[in-house]
SEKOLPA-39765 format. One record per residue: residue number from 1; residue in three letters; x, y, z of N, C-alpha, C in turn. Coordinates in Angstrom, 3 decimals, padded with zeros to 6 digits. Layout:
! SEKOLPA-39765
> num, residu, n.x, n.y, n.z, ca.x, ca.y, ca.z, c.x, c.y, c.z
> NUM, ala, X, Y, Z, X, Y, Z, X, Y, Z
...
//
This chain:
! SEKOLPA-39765
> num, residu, n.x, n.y, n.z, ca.x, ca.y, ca.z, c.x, c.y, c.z
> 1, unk, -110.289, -153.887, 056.339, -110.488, -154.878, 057.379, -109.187, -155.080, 058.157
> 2, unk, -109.734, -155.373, 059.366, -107.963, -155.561, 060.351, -107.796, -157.420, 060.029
> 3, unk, -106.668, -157.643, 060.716, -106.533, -159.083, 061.172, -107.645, -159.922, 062.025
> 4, unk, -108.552, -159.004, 062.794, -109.191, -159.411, 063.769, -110.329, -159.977, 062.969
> 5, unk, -110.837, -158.786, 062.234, -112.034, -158.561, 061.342, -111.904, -160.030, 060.222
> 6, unk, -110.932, -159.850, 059.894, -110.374, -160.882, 058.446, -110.405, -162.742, 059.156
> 7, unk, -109.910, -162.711, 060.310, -109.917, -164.085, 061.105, -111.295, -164.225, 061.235
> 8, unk, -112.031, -163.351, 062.102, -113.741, -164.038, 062.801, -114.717, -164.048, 060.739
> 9, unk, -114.035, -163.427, 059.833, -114.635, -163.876, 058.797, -114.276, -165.338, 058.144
> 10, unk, -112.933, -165.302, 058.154, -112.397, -166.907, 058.028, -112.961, -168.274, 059.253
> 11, unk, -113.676, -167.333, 060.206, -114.317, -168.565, 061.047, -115.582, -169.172, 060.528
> 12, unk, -115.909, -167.954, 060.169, -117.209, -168.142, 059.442, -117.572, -169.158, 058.608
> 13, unk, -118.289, -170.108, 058.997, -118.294, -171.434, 058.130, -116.912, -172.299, 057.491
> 14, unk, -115.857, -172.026, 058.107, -114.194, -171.977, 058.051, -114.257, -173.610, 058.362
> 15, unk, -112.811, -174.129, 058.657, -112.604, -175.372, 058.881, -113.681, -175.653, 060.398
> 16, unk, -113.792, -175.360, 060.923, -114.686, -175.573, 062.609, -115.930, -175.778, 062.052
> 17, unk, -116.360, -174.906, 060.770, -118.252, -175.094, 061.162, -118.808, -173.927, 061.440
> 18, unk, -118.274, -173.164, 061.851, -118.719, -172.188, 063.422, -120.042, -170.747, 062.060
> 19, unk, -120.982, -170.956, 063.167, -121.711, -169.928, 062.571, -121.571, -169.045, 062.834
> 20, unk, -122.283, -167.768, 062.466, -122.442, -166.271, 062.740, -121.441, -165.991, 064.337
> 21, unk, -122.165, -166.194, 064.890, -122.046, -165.808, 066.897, -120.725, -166.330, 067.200
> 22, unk, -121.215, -167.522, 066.298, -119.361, -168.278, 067.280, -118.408, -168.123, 066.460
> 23, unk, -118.197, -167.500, 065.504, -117.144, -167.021, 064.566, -117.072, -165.756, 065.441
> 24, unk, -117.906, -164.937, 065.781, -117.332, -163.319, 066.432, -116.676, -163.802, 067.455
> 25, unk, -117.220, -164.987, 068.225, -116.920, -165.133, 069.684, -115.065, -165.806, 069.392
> 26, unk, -114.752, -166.316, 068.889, -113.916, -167.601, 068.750, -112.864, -166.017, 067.903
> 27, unk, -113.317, -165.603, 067.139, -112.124, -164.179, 066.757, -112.119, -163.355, 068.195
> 28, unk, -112.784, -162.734, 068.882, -112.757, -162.301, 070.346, -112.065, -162.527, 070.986
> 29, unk, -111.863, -164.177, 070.827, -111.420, -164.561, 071.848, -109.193, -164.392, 071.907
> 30, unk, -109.034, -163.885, 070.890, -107.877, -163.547, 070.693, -107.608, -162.559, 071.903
> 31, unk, -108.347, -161.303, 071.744, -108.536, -159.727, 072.505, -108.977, -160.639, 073.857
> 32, unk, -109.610, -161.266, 074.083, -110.803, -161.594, 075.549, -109.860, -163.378, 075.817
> 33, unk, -108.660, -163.385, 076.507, -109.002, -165.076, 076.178, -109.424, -165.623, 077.563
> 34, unk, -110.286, -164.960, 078.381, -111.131, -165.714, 079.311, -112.483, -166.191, 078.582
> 35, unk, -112.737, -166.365, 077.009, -113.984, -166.678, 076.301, -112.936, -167.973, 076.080
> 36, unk, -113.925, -169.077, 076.025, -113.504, -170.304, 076.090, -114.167, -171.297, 074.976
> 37, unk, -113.822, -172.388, 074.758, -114.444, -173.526, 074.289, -115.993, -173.483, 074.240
> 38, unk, -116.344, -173.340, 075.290, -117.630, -173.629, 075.715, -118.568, -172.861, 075.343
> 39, unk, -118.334, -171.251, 075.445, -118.766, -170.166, 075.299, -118.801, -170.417, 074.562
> 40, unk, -118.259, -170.528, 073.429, -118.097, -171.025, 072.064, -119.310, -171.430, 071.492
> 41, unk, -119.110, -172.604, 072.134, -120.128, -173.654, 071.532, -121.481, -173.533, 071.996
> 42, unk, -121.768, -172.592, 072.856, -123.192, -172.379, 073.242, -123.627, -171.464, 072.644
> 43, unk, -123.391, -171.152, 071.754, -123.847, -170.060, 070.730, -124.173, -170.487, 069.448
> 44, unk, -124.222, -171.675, 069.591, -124.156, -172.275, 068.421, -125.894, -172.354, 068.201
> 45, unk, -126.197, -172.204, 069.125, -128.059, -171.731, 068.925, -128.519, -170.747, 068.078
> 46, unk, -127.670, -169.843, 068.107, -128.252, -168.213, 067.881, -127.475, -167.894, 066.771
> 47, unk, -127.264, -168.432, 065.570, -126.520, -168.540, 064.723, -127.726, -168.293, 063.073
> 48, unk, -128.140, -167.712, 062.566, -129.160, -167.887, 061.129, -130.505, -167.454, 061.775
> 49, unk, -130.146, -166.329, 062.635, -131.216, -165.664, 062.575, -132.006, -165.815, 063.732
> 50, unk, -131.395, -166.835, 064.676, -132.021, -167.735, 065.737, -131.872, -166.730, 067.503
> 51, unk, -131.182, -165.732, 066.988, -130.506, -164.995, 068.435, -132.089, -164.417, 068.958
> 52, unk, -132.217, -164.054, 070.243, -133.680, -163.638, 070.946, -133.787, -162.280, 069.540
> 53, unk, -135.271, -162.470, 069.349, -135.643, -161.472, 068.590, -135.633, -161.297, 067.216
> 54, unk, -134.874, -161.791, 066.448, -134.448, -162.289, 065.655, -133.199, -161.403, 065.339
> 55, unk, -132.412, -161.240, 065.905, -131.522, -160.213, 065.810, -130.200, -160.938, 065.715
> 56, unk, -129.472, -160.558, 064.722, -128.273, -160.801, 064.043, -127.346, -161.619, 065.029
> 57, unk, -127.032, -162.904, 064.928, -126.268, -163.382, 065.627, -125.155, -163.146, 065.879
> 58, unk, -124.051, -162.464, 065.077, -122.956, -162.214, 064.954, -122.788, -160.473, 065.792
> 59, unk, -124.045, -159.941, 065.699, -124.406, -158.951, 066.764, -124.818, -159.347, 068.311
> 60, unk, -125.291, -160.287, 068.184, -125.555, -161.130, 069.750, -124.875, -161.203, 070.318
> 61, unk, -123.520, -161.611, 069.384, -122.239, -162.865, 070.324, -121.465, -161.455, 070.811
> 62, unk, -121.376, -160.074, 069.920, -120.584, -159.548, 070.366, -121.301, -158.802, 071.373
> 63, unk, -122.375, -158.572, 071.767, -123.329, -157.771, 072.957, -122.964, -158.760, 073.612
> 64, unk, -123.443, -160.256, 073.990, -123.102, -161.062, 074.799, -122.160, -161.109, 075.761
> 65, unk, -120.937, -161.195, 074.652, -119.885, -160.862, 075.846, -119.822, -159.766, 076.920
> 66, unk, -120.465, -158.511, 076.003, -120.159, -157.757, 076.995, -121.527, -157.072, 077.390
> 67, unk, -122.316, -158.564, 078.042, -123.693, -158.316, 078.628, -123.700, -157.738, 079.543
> 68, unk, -122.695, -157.521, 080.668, -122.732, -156.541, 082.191, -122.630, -155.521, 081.883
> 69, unk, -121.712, -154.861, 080.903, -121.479, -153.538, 080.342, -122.483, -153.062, 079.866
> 70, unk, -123.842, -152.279, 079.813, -124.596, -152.002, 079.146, -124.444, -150.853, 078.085
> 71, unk, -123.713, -150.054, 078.383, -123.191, -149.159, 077.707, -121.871, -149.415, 076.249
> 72, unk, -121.292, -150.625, 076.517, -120.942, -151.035, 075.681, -121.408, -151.772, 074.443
> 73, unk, -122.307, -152.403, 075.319, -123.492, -153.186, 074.617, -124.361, -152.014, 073.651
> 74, unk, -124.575, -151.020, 073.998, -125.654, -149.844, 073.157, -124.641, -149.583, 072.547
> 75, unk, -122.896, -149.045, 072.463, -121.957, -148.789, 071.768, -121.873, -149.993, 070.602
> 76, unk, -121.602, -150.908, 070.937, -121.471, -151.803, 069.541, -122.877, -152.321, 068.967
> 77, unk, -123.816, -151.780, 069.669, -125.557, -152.026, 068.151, -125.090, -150.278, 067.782
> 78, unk, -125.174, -149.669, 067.891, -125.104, -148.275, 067.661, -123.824, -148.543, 066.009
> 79, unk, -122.556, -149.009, 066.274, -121.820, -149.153, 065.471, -122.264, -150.319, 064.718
> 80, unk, -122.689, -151.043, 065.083, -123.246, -152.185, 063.636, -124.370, -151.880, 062.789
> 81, unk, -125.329, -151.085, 063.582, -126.361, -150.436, 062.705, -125.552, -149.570, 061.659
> 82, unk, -124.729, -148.684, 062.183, -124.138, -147.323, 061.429, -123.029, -148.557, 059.926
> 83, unk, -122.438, -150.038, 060.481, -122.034, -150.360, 059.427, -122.689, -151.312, 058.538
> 84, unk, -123.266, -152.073, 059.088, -124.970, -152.993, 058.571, -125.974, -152.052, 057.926
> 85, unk, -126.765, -151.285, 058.667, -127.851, -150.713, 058.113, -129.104, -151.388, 058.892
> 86, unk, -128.629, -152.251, 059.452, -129.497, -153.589, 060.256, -129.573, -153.711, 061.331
> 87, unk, -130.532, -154.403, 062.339, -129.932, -155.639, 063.411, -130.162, -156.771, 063.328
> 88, unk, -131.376, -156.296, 062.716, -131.799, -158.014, 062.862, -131.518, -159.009, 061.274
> 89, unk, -131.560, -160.154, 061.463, -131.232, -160.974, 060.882, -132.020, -161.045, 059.197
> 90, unk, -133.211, -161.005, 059.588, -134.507, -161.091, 058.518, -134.381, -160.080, 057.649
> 91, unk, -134.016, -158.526, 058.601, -134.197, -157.520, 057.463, -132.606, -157.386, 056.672
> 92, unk, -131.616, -158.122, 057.363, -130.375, -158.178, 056.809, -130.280, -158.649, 055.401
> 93, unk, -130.813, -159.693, 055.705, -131.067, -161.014, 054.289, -132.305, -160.048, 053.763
> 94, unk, -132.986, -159.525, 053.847, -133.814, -159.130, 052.950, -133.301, -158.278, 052.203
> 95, unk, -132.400, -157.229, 052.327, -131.958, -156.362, 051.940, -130.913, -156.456, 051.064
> 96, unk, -130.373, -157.614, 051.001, -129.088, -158.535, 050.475, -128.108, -157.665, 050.001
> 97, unk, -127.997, -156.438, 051.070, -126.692, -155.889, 050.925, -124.996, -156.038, 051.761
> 98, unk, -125.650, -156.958, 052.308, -124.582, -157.280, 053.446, -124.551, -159.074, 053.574
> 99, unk, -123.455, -159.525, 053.539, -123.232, -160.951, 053.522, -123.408, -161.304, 055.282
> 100, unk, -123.449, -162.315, 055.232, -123.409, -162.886, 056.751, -121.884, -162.974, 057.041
> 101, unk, -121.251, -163.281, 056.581, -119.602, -163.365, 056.660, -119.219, -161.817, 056.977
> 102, unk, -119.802, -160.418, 056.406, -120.005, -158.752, 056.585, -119.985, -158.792, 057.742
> 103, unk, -121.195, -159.628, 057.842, -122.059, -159.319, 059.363, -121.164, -159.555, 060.361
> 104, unk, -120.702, -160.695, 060.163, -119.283, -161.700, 061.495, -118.138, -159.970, 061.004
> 105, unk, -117.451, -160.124, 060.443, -116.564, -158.892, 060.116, -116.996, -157.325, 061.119
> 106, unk, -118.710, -156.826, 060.592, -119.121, -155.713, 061.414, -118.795, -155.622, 062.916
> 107, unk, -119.600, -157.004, 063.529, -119.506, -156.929, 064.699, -118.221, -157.117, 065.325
> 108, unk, -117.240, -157.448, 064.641, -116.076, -157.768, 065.553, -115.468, -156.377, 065.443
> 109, unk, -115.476, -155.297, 064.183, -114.962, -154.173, 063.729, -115.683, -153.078, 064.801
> 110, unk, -116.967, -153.882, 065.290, -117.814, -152.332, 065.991, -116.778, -152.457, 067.445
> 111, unk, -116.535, -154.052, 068.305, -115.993, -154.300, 069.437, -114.510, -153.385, 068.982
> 112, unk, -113.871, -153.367, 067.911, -112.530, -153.051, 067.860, -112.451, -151.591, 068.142
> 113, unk, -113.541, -151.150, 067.309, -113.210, -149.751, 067.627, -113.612, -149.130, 068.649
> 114, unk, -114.551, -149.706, 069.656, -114.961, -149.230, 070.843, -113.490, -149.387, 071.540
> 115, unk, -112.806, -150.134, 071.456, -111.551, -150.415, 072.150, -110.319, -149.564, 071.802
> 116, unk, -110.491, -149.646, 070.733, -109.509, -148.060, 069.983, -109.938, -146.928, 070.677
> 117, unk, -111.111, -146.653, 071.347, -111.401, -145.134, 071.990, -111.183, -145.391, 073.231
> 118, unk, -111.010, -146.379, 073.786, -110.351, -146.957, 075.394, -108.705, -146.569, 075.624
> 119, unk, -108.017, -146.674, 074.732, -106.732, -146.506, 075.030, -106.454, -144.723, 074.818
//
């Protein structure tokens, strides 16, 4: 795990509260700091399974951000499937091979390394 990965897991139900989405978003926001407070906290919906579809919140927050990019967006489900096994939320927990705290960790690890092939 990096620093990045290891922080949005320490958000994870951490001193803030912050669920799934807003733990990726709020570690992000280190790399991204035009993600704000707010952003933040509006994610606080889509957190336990609640994201459209039922699809992994901590996978949401990190597509979210980079909702204009579509290609980035298919790059990091492409890499969370390959480190989950998952997307969605239901079959995650069913499978109980992957923690939700994993899950916050995956998605921030799939954004990192798409960014490692940028430079």
């Amino acid at each position: 795990m990096s620093k990045l990965t290891d922080k949005a897991a320490d958000y994870f139900h951490g001193e803030q509260g912050y669920n799934c989405a807003q733990a990726v978003l709020k570690a992000l926001h280190d790399v991204y700091p035009d993600i704000d407070d707010d952003d933040i906290a509006e994610l606080k919906a889509y957190g336990g399974g609640r994201a459209p579809h039922g699809i992994c919140g901590a996978l949401f927050a990190a597509q979210t951000y980079f909702a204009d990019k579509p290609e980035i967006t298919a790059a990091v489900k492409k890499e969370f499937l390959h480190i989950v096994g998952a997307m969605k939320c239901r079959e995650i927990r069913h499978a109980n091979k992957v923690s939700c705290r994993n899950c916050v960790a995956a998605a921030v690890a799939a954004v990192e390394k798409l960014e490692l092939k940028k430079e």
